[in-house]
LOFIPA-125671 format. One line per 8 residues: number of its first residue (from 0); their letters; for each residue x, y, z of C-alpha. Coordinates in steps of 0.1 Angstrom, whole numbers, plus 5000, padded with zeros to 4 digits. Each point is the difference from the previous one (the first is absolute). Example, Ala and Ser with C-alpha at 12.3 -4.5 7.8 and 13.67 -1.06 7.14 Angstrom:
2
0) AS) 5123,4955,5078  5014,5034,4993
***
This chain:
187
0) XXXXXXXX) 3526,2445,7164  5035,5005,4988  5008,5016,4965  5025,4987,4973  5005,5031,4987  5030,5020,5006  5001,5038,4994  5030,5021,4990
8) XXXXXXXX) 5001,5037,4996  5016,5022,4978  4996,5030,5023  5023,5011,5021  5001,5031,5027  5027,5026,5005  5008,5025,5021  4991,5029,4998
16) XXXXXXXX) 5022,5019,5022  5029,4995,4970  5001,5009,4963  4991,4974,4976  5035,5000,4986  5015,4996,5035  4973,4969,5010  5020,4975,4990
24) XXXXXXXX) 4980,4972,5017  4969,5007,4975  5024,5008,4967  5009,4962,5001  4970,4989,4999  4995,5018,4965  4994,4973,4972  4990,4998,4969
32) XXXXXXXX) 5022,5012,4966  4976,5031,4998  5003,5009,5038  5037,4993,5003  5000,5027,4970  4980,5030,5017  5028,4991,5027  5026,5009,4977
40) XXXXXXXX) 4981,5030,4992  4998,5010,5032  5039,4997,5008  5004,5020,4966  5011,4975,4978  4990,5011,4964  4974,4978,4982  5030,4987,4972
48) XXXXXXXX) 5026,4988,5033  4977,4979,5012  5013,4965,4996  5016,4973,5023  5040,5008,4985  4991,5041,5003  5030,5019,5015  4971,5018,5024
56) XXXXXXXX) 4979,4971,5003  5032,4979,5017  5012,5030,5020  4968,4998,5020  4998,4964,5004  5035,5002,5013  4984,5027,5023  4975,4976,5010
64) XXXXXXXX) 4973,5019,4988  4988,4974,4979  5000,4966,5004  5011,4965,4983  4964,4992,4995  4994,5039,4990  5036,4991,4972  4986,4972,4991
72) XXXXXXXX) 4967,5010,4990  5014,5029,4974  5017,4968,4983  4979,4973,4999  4964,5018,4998  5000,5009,4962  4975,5000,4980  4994,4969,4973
80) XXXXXXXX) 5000,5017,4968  4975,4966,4987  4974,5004,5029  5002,5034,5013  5000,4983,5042  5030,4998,5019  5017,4967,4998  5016,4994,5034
88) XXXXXXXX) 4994,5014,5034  4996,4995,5035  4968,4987,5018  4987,5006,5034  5016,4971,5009  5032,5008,4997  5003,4979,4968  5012,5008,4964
96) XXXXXXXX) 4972,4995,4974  5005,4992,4963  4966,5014,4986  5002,5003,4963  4980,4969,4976  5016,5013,4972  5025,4977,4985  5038,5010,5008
104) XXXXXXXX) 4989,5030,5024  4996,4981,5032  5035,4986,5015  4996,4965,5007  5041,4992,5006  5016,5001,5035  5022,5030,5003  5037,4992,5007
112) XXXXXXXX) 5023,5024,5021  5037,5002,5004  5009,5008,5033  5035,5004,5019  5006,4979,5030  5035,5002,5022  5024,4973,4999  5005,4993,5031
120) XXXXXXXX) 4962,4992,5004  4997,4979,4964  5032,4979,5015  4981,4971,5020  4978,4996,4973  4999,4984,4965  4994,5017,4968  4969,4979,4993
128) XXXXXXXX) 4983,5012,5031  4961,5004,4994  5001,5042,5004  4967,5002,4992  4988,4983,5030  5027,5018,5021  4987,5029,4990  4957,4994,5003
136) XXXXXXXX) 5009,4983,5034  5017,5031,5007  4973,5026,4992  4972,4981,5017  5026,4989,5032  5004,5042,5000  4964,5005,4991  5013,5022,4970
144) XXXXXXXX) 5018,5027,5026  5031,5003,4984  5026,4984,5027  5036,5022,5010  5025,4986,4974  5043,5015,4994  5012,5007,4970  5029,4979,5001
152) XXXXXXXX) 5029,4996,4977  5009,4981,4977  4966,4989,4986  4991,4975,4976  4970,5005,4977  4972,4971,4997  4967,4991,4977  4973,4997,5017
160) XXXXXXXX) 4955,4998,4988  4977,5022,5020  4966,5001,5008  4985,5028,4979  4989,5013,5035  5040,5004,5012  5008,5011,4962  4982,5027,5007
168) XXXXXXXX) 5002,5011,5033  5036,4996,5010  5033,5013,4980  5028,4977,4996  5015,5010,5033  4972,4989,5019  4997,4966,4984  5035,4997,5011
176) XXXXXXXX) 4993,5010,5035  4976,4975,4998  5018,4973,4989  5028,5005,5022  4977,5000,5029  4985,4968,4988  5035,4984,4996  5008,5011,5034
184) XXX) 4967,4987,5018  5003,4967,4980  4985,4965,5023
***
């Protein structure tokens, strides 16, 4: 008899042949607004530098010692000051939650990102283009692996909603990439 239950795990191995600051495979796997914290900690940054627009904290993102997801969590996992649980966050399945009840804690909007796109790709195509479902065909044609993009010049900047899952998961670059992909790959 088969089971509809499906089981994720939170656990993950590393090697212990290398340092834990050198095992990058298992640090990306850190989550959690606490955890990401101790991570800090453990690259030295002091307990009053920790946030998402910290001087240290973007040096070692730009390292790639912490990722978008890793960013991303110092900024958006905050406290509610009416509830005391943390509002938004990522579950198991890849998907950003809104958790708060309490009335004007939980965000119920569609984020909306401004992202830059080259000309010379935005030229076959009209300014009322639906980019919203360039850009989810995009992600799930690329299964959310962020495809090769250029930075290309000149560039013209566009509006476009997000899921709360991409909101949170890719930087304005990557929805770019994205969308010029999509654009590209068009039927």
């Amino acid at each position: 008899m088969r089971s509809n239950l499906k089981l994720r795990s939170n656990v993950y191995l590393r090697k212990r042949s290398v340092a834990l600051q050198n095992d990058e495979a298992f640090l990306g796997q850190v989550r959690g607004e606490s955890a990401v914290g101790k991570l800090l900690g453990m690259y030295g940054i002091p307990a009053g530098h920790r946030r998402h627009s910290d001087s240290e904290v973007i040096a070692l993102f730009r390292q790639n010692k912490l990722t978008q997801r890793q960013l991303n969590t110092i900024k958006w996992e905050l406290r509610c000051i009416r509830c005391d649980c943390i509002p938004i966050g990522v579950s198991f399945r890849d998907v950003v939650e809104f958790r708060c009840s309490e009335p004007g804690c939980a965000q119920s909007s569609t984020p909306v990102r401004s992202v830059l796109i080259p000309d010379s790709i935005l030229a076959g195509h009209p300014r009322t283009t639906g980019w919203e479902q360039i850009l989810s065909g995009a992600i799930q044609s690329c299964r959310g692996v962020l495809p090769e993009f250029s930075t290309e010049q000149p560039r013209t900047r566009i509006v476009v909603r997000v899921a709360p899952t991409a909101d949170w998961l890719y930087s304005d670059s990557e929805l770019s990439a994205f969308i010029v992909y999509g654009l590209k790959h068009q039927d």
